[in-house]
NUSE-581607 format. One record per residue (C-alpha): y, z negated, x negated; residue in three letters; residue number from 1. Coordinates in Angstrom, 3 decimals, padded with zeros to 6 digits, always signed. Last residue first. Layout:
N
PT        v        w        u residuo num
PT        Y        Z        X     ALA NUM
...
//
This chain:
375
PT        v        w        u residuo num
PT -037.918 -049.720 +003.594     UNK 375
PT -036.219 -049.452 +000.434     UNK 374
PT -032.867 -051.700 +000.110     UNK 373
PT -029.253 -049.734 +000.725     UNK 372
PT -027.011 -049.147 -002.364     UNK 371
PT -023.917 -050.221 -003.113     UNK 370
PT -022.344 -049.271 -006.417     UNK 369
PT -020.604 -052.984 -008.627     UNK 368
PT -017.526 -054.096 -008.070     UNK 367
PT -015.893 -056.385 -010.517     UNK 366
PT -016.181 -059.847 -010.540     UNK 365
PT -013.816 -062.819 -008.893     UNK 364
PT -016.871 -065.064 -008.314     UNK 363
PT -015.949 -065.087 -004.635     UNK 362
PT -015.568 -061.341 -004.182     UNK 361
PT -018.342 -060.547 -006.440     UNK 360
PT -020.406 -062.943 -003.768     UNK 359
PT -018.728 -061.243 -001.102     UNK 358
PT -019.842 -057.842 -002.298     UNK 357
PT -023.506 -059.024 -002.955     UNK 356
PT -024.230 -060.285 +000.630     UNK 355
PT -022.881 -057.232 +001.681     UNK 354
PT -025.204 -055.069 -001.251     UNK 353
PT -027.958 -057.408 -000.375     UNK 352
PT -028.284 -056.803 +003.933     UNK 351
PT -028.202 -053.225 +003.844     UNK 350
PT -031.935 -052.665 +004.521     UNK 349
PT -031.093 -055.100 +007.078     UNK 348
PT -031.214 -052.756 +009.918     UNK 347
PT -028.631 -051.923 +013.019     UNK 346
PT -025.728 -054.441 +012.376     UNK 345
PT -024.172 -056.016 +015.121     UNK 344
PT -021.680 -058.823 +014.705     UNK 343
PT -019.970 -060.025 +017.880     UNK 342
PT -022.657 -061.060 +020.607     UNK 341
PT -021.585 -061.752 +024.246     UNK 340
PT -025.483 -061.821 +024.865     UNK 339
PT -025.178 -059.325 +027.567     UNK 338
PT -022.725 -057.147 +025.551     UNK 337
PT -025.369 -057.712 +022.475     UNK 336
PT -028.110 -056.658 +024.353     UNK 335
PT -026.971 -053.244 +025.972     UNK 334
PT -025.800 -052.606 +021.546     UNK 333
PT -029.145 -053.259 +020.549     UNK 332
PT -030.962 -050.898 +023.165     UNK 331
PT -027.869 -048.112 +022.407     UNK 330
PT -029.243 -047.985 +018.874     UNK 329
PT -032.508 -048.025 +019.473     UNK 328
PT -031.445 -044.941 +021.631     UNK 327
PT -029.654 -043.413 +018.663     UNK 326
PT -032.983 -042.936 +016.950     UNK 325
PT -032.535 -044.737 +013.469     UNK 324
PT -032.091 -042.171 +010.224     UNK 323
PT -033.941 -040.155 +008.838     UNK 322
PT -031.493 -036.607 +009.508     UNK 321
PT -028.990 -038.959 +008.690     UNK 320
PT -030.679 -040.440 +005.079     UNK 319
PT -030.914 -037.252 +004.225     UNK 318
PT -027.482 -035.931 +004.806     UNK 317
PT -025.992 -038.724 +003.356     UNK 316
PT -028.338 -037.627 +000.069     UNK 315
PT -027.124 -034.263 +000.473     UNK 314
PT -023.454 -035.876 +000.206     UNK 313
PT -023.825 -037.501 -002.767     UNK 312
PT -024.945 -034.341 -004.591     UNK 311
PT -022.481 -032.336 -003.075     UNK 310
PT -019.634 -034.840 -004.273     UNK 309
PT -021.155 -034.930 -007.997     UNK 308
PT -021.084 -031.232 -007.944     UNK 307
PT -017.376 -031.262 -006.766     UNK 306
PT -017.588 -028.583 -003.377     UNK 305
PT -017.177 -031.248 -001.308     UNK 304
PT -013.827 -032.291 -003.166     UNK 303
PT -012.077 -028.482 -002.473     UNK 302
PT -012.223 -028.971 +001.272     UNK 301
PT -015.141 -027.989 +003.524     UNK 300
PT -013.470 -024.872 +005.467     UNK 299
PT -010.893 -025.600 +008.380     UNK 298
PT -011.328 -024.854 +012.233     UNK 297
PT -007.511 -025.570 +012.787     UNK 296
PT -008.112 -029.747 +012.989     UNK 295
PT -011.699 -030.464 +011.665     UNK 294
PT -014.035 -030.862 +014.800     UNK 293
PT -017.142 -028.626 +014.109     UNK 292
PT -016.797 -028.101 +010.636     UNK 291
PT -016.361 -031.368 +009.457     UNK 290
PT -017.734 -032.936 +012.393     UNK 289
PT -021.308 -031.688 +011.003     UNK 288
PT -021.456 -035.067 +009.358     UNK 287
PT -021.841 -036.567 +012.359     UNK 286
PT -024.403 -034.877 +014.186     UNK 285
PT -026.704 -038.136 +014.983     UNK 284
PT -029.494 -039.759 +013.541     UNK 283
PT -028.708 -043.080 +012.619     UNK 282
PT -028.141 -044.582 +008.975     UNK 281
PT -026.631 -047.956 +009.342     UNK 280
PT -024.291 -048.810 +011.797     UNK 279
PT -021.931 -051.889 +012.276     UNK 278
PT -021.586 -052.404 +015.885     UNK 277
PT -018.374 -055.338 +016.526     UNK 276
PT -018.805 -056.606 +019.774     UNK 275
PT -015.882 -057.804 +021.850     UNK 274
PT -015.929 -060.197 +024.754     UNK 273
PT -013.267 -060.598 +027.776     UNK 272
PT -013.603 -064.316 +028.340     UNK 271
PT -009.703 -064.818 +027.609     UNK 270
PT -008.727 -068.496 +026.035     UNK 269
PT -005.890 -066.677 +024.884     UNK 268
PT -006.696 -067.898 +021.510     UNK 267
PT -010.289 -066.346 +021.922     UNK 266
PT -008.727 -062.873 +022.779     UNK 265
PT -006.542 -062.976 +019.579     UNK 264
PT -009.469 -064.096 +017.277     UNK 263
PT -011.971 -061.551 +018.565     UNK 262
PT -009.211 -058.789 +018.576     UNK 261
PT -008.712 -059.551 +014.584     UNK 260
PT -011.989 -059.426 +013.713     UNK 259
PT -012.123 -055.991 +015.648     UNK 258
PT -009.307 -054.820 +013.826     UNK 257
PT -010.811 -055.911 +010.755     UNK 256
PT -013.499 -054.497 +011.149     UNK 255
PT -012.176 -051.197 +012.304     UNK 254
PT -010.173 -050.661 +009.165     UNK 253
PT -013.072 -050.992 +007.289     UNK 252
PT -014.367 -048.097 +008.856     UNK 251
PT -011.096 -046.233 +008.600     UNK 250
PT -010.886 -047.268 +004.895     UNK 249
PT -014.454 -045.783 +004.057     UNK 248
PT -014.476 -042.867 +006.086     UNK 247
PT -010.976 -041.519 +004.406     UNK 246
PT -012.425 -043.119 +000.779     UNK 245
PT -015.590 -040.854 +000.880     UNK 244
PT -016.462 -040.211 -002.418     UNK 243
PT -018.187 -043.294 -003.059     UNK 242
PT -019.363 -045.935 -001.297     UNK 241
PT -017.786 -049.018 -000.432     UNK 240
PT -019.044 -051.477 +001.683     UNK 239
PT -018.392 -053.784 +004.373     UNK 238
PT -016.737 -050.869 +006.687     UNK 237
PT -019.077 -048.530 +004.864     UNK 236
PT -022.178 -050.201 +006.756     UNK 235
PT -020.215 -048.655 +009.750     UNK 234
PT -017.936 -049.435 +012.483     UNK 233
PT -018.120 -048.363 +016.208     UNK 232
PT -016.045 -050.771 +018.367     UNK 231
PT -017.696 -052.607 +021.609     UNK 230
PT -015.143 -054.072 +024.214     UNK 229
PT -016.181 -056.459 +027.172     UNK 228
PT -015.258 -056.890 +030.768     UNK 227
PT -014.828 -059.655 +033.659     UNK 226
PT -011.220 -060.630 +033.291     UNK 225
PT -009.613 -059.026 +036.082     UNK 224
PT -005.755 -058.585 +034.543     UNK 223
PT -007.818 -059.050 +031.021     UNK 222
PT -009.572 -055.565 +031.130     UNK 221
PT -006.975 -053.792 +031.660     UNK 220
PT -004.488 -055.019 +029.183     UNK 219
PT -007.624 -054.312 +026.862     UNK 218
PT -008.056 -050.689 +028.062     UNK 217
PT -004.923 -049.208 +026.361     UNK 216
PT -003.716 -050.896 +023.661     UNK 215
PT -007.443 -051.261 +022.396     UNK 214
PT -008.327 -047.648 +023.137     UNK 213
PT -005.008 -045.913 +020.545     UNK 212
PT -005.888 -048.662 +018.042     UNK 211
PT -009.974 -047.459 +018.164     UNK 210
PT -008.680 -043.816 +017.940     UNK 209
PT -006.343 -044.815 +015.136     UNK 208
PT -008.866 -045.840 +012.996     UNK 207
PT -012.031 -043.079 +013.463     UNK 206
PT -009.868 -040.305 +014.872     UNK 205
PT -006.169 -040.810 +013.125     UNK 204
PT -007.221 -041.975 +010.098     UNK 203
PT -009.739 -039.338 +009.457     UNK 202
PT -007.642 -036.314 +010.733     UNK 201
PT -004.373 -038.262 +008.651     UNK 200
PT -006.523 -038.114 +005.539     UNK 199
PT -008.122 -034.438 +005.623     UNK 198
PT -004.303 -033.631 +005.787     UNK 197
PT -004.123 -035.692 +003.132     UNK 196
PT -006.129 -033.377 +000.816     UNK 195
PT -008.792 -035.216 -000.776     UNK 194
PT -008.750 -034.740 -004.408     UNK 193
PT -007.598 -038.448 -005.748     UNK 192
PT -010.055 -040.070 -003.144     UNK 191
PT -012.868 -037.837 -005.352     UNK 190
PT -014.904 -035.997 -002.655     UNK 189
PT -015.909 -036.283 +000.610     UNK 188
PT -013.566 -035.453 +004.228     UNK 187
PT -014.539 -037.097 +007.239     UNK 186
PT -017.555 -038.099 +008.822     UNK 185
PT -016.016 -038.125 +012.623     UNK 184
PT -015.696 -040.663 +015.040     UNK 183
PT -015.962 -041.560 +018.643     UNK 182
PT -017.188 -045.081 +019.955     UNK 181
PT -014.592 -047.293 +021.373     UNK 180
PT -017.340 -048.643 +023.835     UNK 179
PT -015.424 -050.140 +026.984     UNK 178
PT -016.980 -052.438 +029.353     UNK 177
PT -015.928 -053.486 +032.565     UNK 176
PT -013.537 -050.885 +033.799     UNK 175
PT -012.311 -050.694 +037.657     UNK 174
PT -012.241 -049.244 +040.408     UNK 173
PT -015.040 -046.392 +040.317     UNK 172
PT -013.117 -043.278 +039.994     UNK 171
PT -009.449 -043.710 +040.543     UNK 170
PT -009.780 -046.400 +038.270     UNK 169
PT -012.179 -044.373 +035.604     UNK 168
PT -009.700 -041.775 +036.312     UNK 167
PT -006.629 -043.987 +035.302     UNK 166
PT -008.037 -045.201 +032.497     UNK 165
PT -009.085 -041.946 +030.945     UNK 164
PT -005.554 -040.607 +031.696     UNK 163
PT -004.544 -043.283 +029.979     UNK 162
PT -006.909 -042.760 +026.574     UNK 161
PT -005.672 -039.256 +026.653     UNK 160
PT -002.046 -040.236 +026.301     UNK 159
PT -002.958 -042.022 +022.843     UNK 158
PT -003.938 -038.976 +021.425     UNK 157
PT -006.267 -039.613 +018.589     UNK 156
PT -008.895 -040.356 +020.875     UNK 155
PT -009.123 -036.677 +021.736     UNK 154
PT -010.136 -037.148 +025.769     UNK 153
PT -012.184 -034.472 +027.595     UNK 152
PT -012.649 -035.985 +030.800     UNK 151
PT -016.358 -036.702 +031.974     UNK 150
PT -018.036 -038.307 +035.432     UNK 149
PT -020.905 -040.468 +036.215     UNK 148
PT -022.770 -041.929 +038.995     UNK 147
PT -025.985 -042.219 +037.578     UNK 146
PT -029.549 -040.670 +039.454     UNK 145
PT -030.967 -038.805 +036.593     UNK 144
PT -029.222 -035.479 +037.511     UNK 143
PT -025.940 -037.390 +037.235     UNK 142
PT -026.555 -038.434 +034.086     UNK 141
PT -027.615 -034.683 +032.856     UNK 140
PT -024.428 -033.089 +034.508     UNK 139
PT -022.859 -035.342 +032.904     UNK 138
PT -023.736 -034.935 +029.448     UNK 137
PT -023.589 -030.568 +029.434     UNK 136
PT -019.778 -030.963 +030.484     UNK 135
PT -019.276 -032.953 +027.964     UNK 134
PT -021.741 -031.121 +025.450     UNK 133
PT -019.368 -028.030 +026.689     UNK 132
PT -015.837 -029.886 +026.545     UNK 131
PT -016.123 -031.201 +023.014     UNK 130
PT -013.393 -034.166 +022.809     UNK 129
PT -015.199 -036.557 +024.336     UNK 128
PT -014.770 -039.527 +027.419     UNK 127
PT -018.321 -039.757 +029.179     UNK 126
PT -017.091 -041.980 +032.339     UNK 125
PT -020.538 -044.046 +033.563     UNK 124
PT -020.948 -045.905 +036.617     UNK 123
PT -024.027 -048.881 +035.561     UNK 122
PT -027.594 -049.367 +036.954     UNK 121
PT -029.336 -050.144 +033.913     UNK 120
PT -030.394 -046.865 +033.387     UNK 119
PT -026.690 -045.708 +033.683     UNK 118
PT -026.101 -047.908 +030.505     UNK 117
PT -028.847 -047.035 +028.594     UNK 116
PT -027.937 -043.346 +028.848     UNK 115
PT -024.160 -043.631 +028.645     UNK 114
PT -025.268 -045.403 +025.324     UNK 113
PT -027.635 -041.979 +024.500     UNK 112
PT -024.338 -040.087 +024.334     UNK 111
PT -022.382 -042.303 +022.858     UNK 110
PT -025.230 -042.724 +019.631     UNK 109
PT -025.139 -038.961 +019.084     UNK 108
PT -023.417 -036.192 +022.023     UNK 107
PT -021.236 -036.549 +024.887     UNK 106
PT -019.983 -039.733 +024.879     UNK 105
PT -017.825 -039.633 +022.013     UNK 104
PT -015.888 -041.876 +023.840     UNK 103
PT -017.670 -044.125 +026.469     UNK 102
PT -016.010 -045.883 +029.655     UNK 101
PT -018.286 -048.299 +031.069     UNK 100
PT -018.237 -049.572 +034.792     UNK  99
PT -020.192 -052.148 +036.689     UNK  98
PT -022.610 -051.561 +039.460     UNK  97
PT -025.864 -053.118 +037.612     UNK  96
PT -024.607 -054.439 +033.864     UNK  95
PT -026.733 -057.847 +034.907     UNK  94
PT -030.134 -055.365 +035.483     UNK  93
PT -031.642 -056.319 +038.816     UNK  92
PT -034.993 -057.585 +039.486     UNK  91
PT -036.215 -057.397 +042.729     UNK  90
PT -037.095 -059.299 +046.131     UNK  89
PT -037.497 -057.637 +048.880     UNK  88
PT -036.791 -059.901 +051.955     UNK  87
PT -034.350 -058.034 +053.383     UNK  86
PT -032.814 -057.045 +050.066     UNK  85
PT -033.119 -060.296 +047.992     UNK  84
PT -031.086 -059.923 +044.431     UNK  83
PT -032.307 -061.853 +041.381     UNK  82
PT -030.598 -061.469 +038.119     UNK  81
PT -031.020 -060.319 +035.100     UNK  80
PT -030.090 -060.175 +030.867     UNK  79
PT -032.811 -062.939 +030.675     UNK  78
PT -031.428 -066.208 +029.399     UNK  77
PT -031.415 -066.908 +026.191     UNK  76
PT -033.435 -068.157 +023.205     UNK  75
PT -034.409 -071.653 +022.419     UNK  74
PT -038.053 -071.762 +021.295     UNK  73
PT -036.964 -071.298 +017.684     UNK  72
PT -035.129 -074.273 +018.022     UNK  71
PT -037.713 -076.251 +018.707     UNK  70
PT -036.982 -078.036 +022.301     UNK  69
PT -037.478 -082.046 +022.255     UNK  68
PT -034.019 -082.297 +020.766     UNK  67
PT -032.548 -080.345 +023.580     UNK  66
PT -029.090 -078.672 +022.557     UNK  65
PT -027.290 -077.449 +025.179     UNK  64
PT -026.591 -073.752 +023.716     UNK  63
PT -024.037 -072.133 +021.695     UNK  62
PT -021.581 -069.387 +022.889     UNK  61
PT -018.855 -071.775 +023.672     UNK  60
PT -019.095 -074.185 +020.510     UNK  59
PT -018.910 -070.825 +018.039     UNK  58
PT -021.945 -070.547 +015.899     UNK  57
PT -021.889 -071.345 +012.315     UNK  56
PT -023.993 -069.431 +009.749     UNK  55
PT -020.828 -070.542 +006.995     UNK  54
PT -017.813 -071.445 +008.936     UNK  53
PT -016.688 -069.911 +011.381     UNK  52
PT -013.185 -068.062 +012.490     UNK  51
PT -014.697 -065.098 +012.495     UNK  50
PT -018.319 -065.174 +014.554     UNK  49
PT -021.607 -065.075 +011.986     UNK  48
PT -024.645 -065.056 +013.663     UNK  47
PT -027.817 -066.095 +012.639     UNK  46
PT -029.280 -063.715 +010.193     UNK  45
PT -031.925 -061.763 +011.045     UNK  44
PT -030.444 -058.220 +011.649     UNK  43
PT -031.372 -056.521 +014.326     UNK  42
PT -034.591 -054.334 +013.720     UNK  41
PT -036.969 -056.548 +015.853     UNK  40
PT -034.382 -057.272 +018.322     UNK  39
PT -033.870 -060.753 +017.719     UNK  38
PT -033.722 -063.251 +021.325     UNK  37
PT -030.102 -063.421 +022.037     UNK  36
PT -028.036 -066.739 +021.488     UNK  35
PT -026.457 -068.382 +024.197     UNK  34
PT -023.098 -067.327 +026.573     UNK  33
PT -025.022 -065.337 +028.479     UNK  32
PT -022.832 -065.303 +031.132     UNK  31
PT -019.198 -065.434 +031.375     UNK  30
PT -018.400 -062.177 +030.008     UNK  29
PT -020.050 -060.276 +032.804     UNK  28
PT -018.300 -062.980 +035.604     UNK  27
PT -020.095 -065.251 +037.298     UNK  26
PT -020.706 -064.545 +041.094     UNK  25
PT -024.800 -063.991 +040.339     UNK  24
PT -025.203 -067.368 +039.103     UNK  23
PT -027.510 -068.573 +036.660     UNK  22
PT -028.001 -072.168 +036.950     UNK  21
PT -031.463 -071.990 +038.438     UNK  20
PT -032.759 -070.119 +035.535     UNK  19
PT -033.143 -066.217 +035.890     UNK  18
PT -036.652 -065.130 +036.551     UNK  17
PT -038.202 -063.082 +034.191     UNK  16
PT -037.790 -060.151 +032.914     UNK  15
PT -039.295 -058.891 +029.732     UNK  14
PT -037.889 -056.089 +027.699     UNK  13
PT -037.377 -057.205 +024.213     UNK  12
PT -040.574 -059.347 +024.414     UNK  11
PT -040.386 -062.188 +021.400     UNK  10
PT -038.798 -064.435 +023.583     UNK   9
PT -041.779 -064.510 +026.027     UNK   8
PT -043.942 -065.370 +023.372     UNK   7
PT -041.854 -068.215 +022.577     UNK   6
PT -041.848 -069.371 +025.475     UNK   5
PT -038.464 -069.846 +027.074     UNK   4
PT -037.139 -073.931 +027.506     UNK   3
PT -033.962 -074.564 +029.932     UNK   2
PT -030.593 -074.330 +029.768     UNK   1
//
């Protein structure tokens, strides 16, 4: 493939010239296949696909090994081509002219994903449930230049997610890359006390949501081949937490779904990609989605109001409100499509209580409480 500098490698945002076996033609899953250069707050781990053994890398995603190369001076191609407009030469984005549909696009990490993604030359469709931020979102993209256009869409119904479909076809075409992104908070308080009610709503946006998108764009996305999915987990889909069981089990939920997607598509021999985005604390609005999107408009239920589940939840609120921007967020995630990358985790301050879970796993021992490391 070719030797990078170093230094070069260490540049998020350098372009260079594309090597000579880089074609245009090839399809958005089909390139990139080798490992991306770290984002400085990615995590630094190599990655780990399913299926793999311990720090392996899958055979179609690694590069040609050179023995003369160091393997720290092996990173991948640029995400760019080359494109000669009557003699102009530029650089050109490799997500330039293709299509992402967003949920929960209009507000928090979606909303500033639409935003990398129309800066590098994409057609956006901001899917969301809140029709004024919707409204408010594309207006915005389409005052920056982006083709874009909004449908209010609750992911819980799967009849939204077609009619999403079918006007991103009408639209633009086609779909290329699909971010599975809405979510809500949830209910907190002992699992015993949470009403189910407060359940279902969970289940049904964070888990179901993510089912509901699957079914929908997937089949889409294989009749042409060329597209990629990313699903919004958590940290609390490798950990658990407590007092928030609904959050927890749709999280995890969507790990194993995506897991299980990776696996399926890969046995089909399909080059449609899937990245799994494990978020730490970012700074978005979510935990106001108890008030603001809670079926019927309904109060904090009887658990938040548990001294122990107030105190846990200030501290989430905390950590939010200093959390990662959600456009370092939406960086990572541009990267990891490009790089056909399936874990993504946002920090390694979580890093030990993972590590730790699997090793009480292994050793057959009992839980013990997660907590994040100090910056």
């Amino acid at each position: 493939m070719g030797v990078w500098r170093a230094d070069e490698c260490r540049q998020r945002r350098l372009v260079v010239p594309p090597p000579p076996h880089f074609h245009p033609q090839e399809t958005l899953a089909g390139r990139h296949r080798t490992r991306q250069a770290r984002h400085p707050m990615a995590r630094r781990h190599p990655i780990r696909h399913p299926t793999m053994g311990h720090d392996a890398t899958p055979a179609r995603l690694a590069p040609r090994p050179d023995p003369a190369v160091p393997t720290q001076l092996r990173c991948r191609p640029p995400a760019a081509r080359m494109v000669d407009e009557g003699g102009d030469t530029r650089i050109v984005d490799a997500l330039n002219g293709r299509t992402a549909v967003v949920t929960g696009g209009a507000s928090g990490m979606g909303r500033a994903f639409c935003d990398r993604f129309a800066r590098a030359g994409m057609r956006i469709v901001v899917a969301d449930i809140e029709q004024a931020p919707l409204d408010g979102a594309v207006a915005e993209l389409r005052a920056n230049g982006a083709e874009a256009i909004g449908l209010r869409c609750d992911v819980a119904a799967p009849e939204d997610h077609e009619a999403v479909l079918a006007a991103a076809i009408d639209a633009f075409g086609a779909v290329n890359v699909v971010c599975l992104n809405a979510g809500v908070g949830g209910a907190n308080g002992p699992t015993w006390k949470v009403s189910l009610d407060d359940w279902r709503w969970t289940l049904d946006v964070n888990l179901w949501g993510v089912v509901h998108g699957i079914r929908t764009f997937v089949p889409h996305l294989l009749s042409h081949g060329d597209g990629h999915i990313v699903t919004t987990a958590s940290i609390a889909g490798h950990t658990s937490s407590p007092f928030g069981a609904p959050y927890n089990v749709s999280k995890h939920g969507v790990v194993t779904l995506s897991e299980t997607l990776y696996n399926e598509l890969r046995r089909e021999g399909s080059t449609v990609g899937v990245t799994c985005l494990s978020p730490g604390f970012v700074a978005t609005n979510i935990l106001e989605s108890t008030v603001r999107n809670r079926p019927g408009g309904r109060p904090a239920p009887a658990g938040e109001r548990d001294p122990g589940t107030a105190r846990f939840v200030e501290i989430a609120r905390r950590m939010v409100e200093n959390g990662l921007p959600p456009a370092e967020v939406a960086e990572l995630v541009h990267d990891a499509i490009l790089a056909d990358q399936f874990w993504l985790f946002t920090d390694d301050v979580w890093d030990e209580p993972i590590s730790r879970r699997h090793l009480e796993i292994d050793e057959r021992r009992a839980p013990t409480l997660p907590a994040p490391r100090r910056r």
